[in-house]
Structure formats: C-alpha cells, structure tokens
C-alpha positions, 0 to 999 in steps of 0.5 A: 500500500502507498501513498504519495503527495507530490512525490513524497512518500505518505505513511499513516502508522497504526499501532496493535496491542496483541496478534488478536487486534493485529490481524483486524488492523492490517486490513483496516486503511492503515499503512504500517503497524508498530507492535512489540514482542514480550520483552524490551518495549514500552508497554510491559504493564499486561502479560496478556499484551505484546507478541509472541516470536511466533506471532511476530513472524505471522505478523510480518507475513501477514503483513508483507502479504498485502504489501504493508510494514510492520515496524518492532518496538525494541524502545525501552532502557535495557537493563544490564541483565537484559543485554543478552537477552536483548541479543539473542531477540535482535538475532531472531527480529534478524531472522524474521526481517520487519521492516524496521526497529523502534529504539531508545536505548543506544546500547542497541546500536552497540549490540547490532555492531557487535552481533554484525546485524543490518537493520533499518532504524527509526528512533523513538519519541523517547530520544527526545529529538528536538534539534537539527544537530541531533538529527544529524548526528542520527543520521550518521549512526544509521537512524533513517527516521525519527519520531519528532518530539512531542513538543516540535510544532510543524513550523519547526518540523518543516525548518529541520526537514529542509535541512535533512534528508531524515525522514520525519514521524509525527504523533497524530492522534492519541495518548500524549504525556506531559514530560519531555520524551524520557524525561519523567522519572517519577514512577522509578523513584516511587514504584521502582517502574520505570517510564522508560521501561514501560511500567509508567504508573503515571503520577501525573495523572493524580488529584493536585491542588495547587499552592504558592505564595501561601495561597491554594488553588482549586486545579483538578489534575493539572498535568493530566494532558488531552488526547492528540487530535490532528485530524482536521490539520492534516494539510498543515502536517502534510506540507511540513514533510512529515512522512508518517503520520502515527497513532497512538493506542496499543493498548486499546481494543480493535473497534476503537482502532478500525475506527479511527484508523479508517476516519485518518485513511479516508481524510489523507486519501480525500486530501491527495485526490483533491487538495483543492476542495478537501473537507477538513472536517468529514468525520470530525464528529465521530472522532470527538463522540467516541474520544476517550479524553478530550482533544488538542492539538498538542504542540502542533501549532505552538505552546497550548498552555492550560488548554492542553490539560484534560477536564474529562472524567476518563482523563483525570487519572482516576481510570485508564481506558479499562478501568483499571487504577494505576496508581495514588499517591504514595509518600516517596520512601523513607531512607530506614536503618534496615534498608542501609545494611541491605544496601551495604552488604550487597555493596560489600559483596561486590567490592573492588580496587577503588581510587580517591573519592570526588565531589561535584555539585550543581548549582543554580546561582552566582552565589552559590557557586562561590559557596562551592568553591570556598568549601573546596568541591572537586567540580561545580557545574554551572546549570544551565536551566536556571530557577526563578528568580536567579538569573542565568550565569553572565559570562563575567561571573563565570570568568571570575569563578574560573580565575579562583577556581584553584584545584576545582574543575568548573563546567558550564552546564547545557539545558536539557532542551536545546533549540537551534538558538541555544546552539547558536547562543552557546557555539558564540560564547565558547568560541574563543574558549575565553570562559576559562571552563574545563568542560560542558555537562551535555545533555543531548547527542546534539550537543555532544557533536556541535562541540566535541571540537573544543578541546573541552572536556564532555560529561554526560548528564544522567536526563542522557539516560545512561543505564547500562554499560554498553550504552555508556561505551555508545556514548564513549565513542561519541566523546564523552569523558565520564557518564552520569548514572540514569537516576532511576537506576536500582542497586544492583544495576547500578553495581553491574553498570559501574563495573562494566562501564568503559567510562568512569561513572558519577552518581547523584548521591545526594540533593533534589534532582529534576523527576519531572520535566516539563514544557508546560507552565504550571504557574499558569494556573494561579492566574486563572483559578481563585484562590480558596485559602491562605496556607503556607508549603510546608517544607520549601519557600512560598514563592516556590509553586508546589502540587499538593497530592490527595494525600497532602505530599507537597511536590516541588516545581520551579519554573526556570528563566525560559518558562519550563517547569522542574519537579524535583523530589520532595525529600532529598536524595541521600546515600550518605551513610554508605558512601565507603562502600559505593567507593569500594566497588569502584565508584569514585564520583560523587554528586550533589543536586544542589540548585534548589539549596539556600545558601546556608543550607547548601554550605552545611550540606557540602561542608558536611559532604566535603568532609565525608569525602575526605575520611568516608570511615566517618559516613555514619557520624556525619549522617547524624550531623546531616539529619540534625538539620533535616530528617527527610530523605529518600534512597530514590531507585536504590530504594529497588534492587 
C-alpha cells in the first residue's frame, strides 16, 4: 500500500496491542503497524499484551502479504541483565526481517555492531529529538527516521526537514504525556517502574491542588494532558514533510482502532485526490463522540498552555481506558536503618580496587557557586536551566569563578532542551574558549557533536539516560569523558553498570534532582483559578509553586528563566551513610543536586559532604550531623534492587 503527495512518500502508522487486534488492523486503511514482542518495549504493564516470536513472524507475513510494514518496538532502557537477552531477540527480529526497529536505548546500536546485524532504524519519541544537530548526528549512526518530539510544532518540523534528508514521524492522534520524551522519572523513584521501561504508573495523572505564595488553588489534575487530535490539520502536517503520520493506542481494543484508523485513511486519501476542495472536517464528529479524553492539538501549532490539560472524567487519572487504577499517591520512601545494611552488604559483596573519592555539585546561582568553591568541591557545574528568580550565569561571573577556581574543575552546564538558538547562543560564547571552563555537562547527542571540537572536556548528564554499560561505551565513542548514572537506576544495576562501564561513572548521591520535566507552565494556573485559602508549603519557600497530592505530599516545581517547569523530589536524595562502600566497588564520583539549596543550607550540606569525602570511615557520624538539620530523605531507585 502507498501513498504519495507530490512525490513524497505518505505513511499513516497504526499501532496493535496483541496478534488478536493485529490481524483486524492490517486490513483496516492503515499503512504500517508498530507492535512489540514480550520483552524490551514500552508497554510491559499486561502479560496478556505484546507478541509472541511466533506471532511476530505471522505478523510480518501477514503483513508483507498485502504489501504493508510492520515496524518492532525494541524502545525501552535495557537493563544490564537484559543485554543478552536483548541479543539473542535482535538475532531472531534478524531472522524474521520487519521492516524496521523502534529504539531508545543506544546500547542497541552497540549490540547490532557487535552481533554484525543490518537493520533499518527509526528512533523513538523517547530520544527526545528536538534539534537539527541531533538529527544529524542520527543520521550518521544509521537512524533513517525519527519520531519528532512531542513538543516540535510543524513550523519547526518543516525548518529541520529542509535541512535533512531524515525522514520525519509525527504523533497524530492519541495518548500524549506531559514530560519531555524520557524525561519523567517519577514512577522509578516511587514504584521502582520505570517510564522508560514501560511500567509508567503515571503520577501525573493524580488529584493536585495547587499552592504558592501561601495561597491554594482549586486545579483538578493539572498535568493530566488531552488526547492528540490532528485530524482536521492534516494539510498543515502534510506540507511540513512529515512522512508518517502515527497513532497512538496499543493498548486499546480493535473497534476503537478500525475506527479511527479508517476516519485518518479516508481524510489523507480525500486530501491527495483533491487538495483543492478537501473537507477538513468529514468525520470530525465521530472522532470527538467516541474520544476517550478530550482533544488538542498538542504542540502542533505552538505552546497550548492550560488548554492542553484534560477536564474529562476518563482523563483525570482516576481510570485508564479499562478501568483499571494505576496508581495514588504514595509518600516517596523513607531512607530506614534496615534498608542501609541491605544496601551495604550487597555493596560489600561486590567490592573492588577503588581510587580517591570526588565531589561535584550543581548549582543554580552566582552565589552559590562561590559557596562551592570556598568549601573546596572537586567540580561545580554551572546549570544551565536556571530557577526563578536567579538569573542565568553572565559570562563575567563565570570568568571570575574560573580565575579562583584553584584545584576545582568548573563546567558550564547545557539545558536539557536545546533549540537551534541555544546552539547558536552557546557555539558564540565558547568560541574563543575565553570562559576559562574545563568542560560542558551535555545533555543531548546534539550537543555532544556541535562541540566535541573544543578541546573541552564532555560529561554526560544522567536526563542522557545512561543505564547500562554498553550504552555508556555508545556514548564513549561519541566523546564523552565520564557518564552520569540514569537516576532511576536500582542497586544492583547500578553495581553491574559501574563495573562494566568503559567510562568512569558519577552518581547523584545526594540533593533534589529534576523527576519531572516539563514544557508546560504550571504557574499558569494561579492566574486563572481563585484562590480558596491562605496556607503556607510546608517544607520549601512560598514563592516556590508546589502540587499538593490527595494525600497532602507537597511536590516541588520551579519554573526556570525560559518558562519550563522542574519537579524535583520532595525529600532529598541521600546515600550518605554508605558512601565507603559505593567507593569500594569502584565508584569514585560523587554528586550533589544542589540548585534548589539556600545558601546556608547548601554550605552545611557540602561542608558536611566535603568532609565525608575526605575520611568516608566517618559516613555514619556525619549522617547524624546531616539529619540534625533535616530528617527527610529518600534512597530514590536504590530504594529497588
């Protein structure tokens, strides 16, 4: 089945949860299917789900039959345990020859070039592709589409294909999360289930009230996003350059699909026959009657604001499609005595030759960057996402922190979206290398390629999702010098990711780290709703807005100087009490989140760190002088075995 528009290949891409539904949806209008088999993709939530290899090469032969695609989902984050099983399923996806292969995690590229297999490549949404220097990067690797990230708009669109011979996917139709692709992390640090890995428990579909400057607002599910819905917009999608139009739904039953699989054919078929008289809006009706959420258009045409957020029974997070809770607010996990001996006698049974331990921390503002560098820290990263209402680091300030540096390394820190403006606002600063930095905390593949030339040294931060040790030896050969853990990471994992890591690996040990990453601006909604009482946040500064759960847990979120919103745990991270033992196993860099920190609190902290540091026999000491000043701390994903 082909379609075409002055020439350009036309796809419209349905998904199919099981064999079941598949063998309805192939002979519906669509012109390719996405499916994935029982293990390493992003739906793992229902054993009764996926497909069987046996059905996988029925599928394909189905497929192929009628002159169709089938495209796998390989896209969740492998595990350390899961790369051989990862290769022994690429061998046999080898064998059955789909016509191509979603994926996420680089270690598959790894795997491919070891195990010498040939495929075609499509990367997933959840590598987060926003910028022509990513997708360039793509390319050269062998990627020979992407799907675009959820928050590109079609003029954007249009601006990258112009520039690439890439093909571009687009979601048209369905479920949409609020976060940056692979960017929420949330369900890892409460359920030990991944988002990344397909076990999304979806906290951002929970009740929340709103609370800032000692007021509460009456929101009901403010991160709780609409359906996509680009039916009546699919000229615009179209003269973008978009090659395949996708749906989203595989966990959705086949009436519902046929359905609108057959709305979306009928619309591009009608659309490619006359342009001239095309009916926008045929079967908009349908559409909307049998919508399981209410409907946008998403990023399509620019930032929505609060008209992205669902108000519909469905979708406020109570109910999925079936009926079934997924999940309610919990408390994030007490760090308790017990679970720090388990933690260090697994350690202790994995101990290894060890070298000096390092401190980093990343901070927010001038001032705190000073109070790290009286406290003697081996690293500062200067973050490049900066919290209201500090302002971003001026090239004068940085200039003064390197020149009294001394023996700290100080890195100039990338935002974890970056446009084609950043790359020109940061390729202009670091031209002359005249900042005096020794190196940049990178936060995309883009990133990595636009200035590998500068003689600095390039750190992975862990939004790159480094999970397993064949994806940091990827990003080795990409350039990076050091890699930061992913943050949801389990302990044994994390053990096996570390001893295996041709990079030398830092982990977050201690601080606030972004869960939640978001383009939408919650603090919009303190100028549309009314505020219904006075009541100071609990823990964090009024001027800070906090989601409040059903169950009365205050969820932090600034809002940096572009407009974008960071959740951050609410209880600080802390693996203090065993830091000799992680030490032992190998693991020699240490770093604090430390943006959200006042200055006096941040000084304490590093103070109390600095020293554990230098003598780690005095961790457990240290630790009662640490809780002496805030008892509220989270193990995070080492919660998890």
């Amino acid at each position: 089945m082909s379609r075409f528009f002055n020439n350009k290949k036309i796809e419209l891409l349905a998904p199919a949860g099981t064999f079941e539904i598949f063998k309805k949806v192939i002979h519906s209008g669509t012109d390719a299917v996405y499916f994935g088999g029982k293990i390493l993709n992003m739906r793992m939530h229902r054993k009764d789900y996926n497909f069987t290899n046996e059905e996988i090469l029925e599928a394909i032969k189905i497929a192929h039959s009628l002159n169709k695609k089938v495209y796998i989902t390989v896209n969740n984050l492998f595990s350390e345990d899961n790369l051989k099983e990862a290769e022994n399923f690429l061998k046999f996806l080898h064998s059955a020859k789909p016509d191509a292969l979603i994926i996420q995690d680089f270690s598959i590229l790894e795997l491919i070039d070891k195990l010498n297999l040939k495929f075609n490549l499509h990367s997933s949404v959840m590598m987060n592709v926003h910028n022509l220097q990513t997708i360039k990067t793509l390319r050269n690797l062998g990627i020979t589409r992407i799907v675009s990230s959820r928050e590109m708009d079609l003029k954007t669109v249009k601006i990258l294909h112009s520039q690439t011979d890439m093909e571009f996917e687009y979601f048209t139709h369905g479920d949409m999360c609020i976060a940056h692709g692979a960017q929420c992390l949330y369900s890892s640090m409460l359920f030990g289930k991944s988002s990344n890995r397909g076990l999304c428990m979806k906290p951002c579909r929970w009740n929340f009230t709103i609370k800032k400057d000692g007021l509460v607002y009456p929101t009901e599910y403010p991160m709780a996003v609409k359906d996509m819905c680009m039916y009546e917009y699919l000229p615009e999608m179209i003269e973008s350059g978009i090659t395949s139009f996708k749906l989203e739904g595989r966990m959705r039953d086949s009436d519902y699909l046929i359905n609108l699989i057959n709305y979306y054919s009928d619309a591009i078929d009608r659309y490619i026959d006359d342009p001239i008289c095309y009916d926008r809006k045929t079967f908009s009706q349908n559409i909307y009657e049998n919508r399981k959420r209410d409907l946008s258009t998403a990023y399509a045409f620019g930032k929505p604001g609060l008209s992205n957020i669902n108000r519909r029974y469905e979708g406020t997070g109570k109910f999925y499609s079936h009926g079934k809770v997924f999940s309610k607010p919990i408390e994030e996990i007490e760090l308790n005595t017990e679970r720090i001996k388990e933690i260090k006698n697994v350690l202790k049974s994995n101990s290894s030759s060890c070298e000096k331990a390092l401190l980093s921390v990343k901070v927010n503002s001038y001032e705190q960057a000073k109070v790290a560098l009286e406290e003697n820290v081996d690293a500062i990263y200067l973050s490049g996402e900066i919290f209201e209402p500090d302002k971003p680091f001026s090239k004068q300030e940085i200039i003064y922190l390197t020149n009294n540096k001394k023996d700290t390394k100080i890195y100039l820190a990338f935002p974890r979206m970056m446009y084609e403006e950043d790359f020109s606002k940061y390729t202009h600063l670091l031209s002359n290398n005249n900042l005096g930095v020794d190196g940049l905390l990178v936060t995309n593949l883009g990133a990595i390629n636009a200035f590998s030339n500068l003689g600095l040294e390039l750190i992975g931060d862990y939004c790159l999702n480094m999970y397993n040790s064949k994806s940091t030896a990827f990003y080795k050969k990409q350039g990076l010098s050091q890699a930061t853990l992913s943050l949801e990471t389990p302990l044994k994992n994390s053990i096996e990711t570390i001893k295996n890591s041709p990079l030398p690996i830092e982990l977050i040990i201690h601080g606030a780290p972004v869960v939640m990453y978001l383009e939408n601006d919650l603090y919009e909604n303190i100028k549309v709703f009314n505020p219904t009482k006075a009541e100071n946040n609990r823990y964090v500064d009024n001027h800070i807005l906090v989601l409040v759960d059903d169950k009365g847990y205050e969820h932090p979120v600034y809002r940096d100087t572009n407009g974008r919103n960071h959740m951050t745990l609410y209880k600080d991270l802390c693996y203090l009490p065993f830091l000799k033992e992680l030490n032992n196993i190998g693991l020699n860099h240490f770093r604090i989140e430390g943006c959200h920190y006042d200055i006096k609190t941040l000084k304490n902290v590093l103070h109390i760190y600095k020293k554990a540091i230098n003598d780690l026999s005095k961790c457990s000491k240290l630790f009662d002088s640490l809780k002496s000043c805030n008892d509220r701390f989270t193990l995070g994903a080492f919660q998890f075995n």
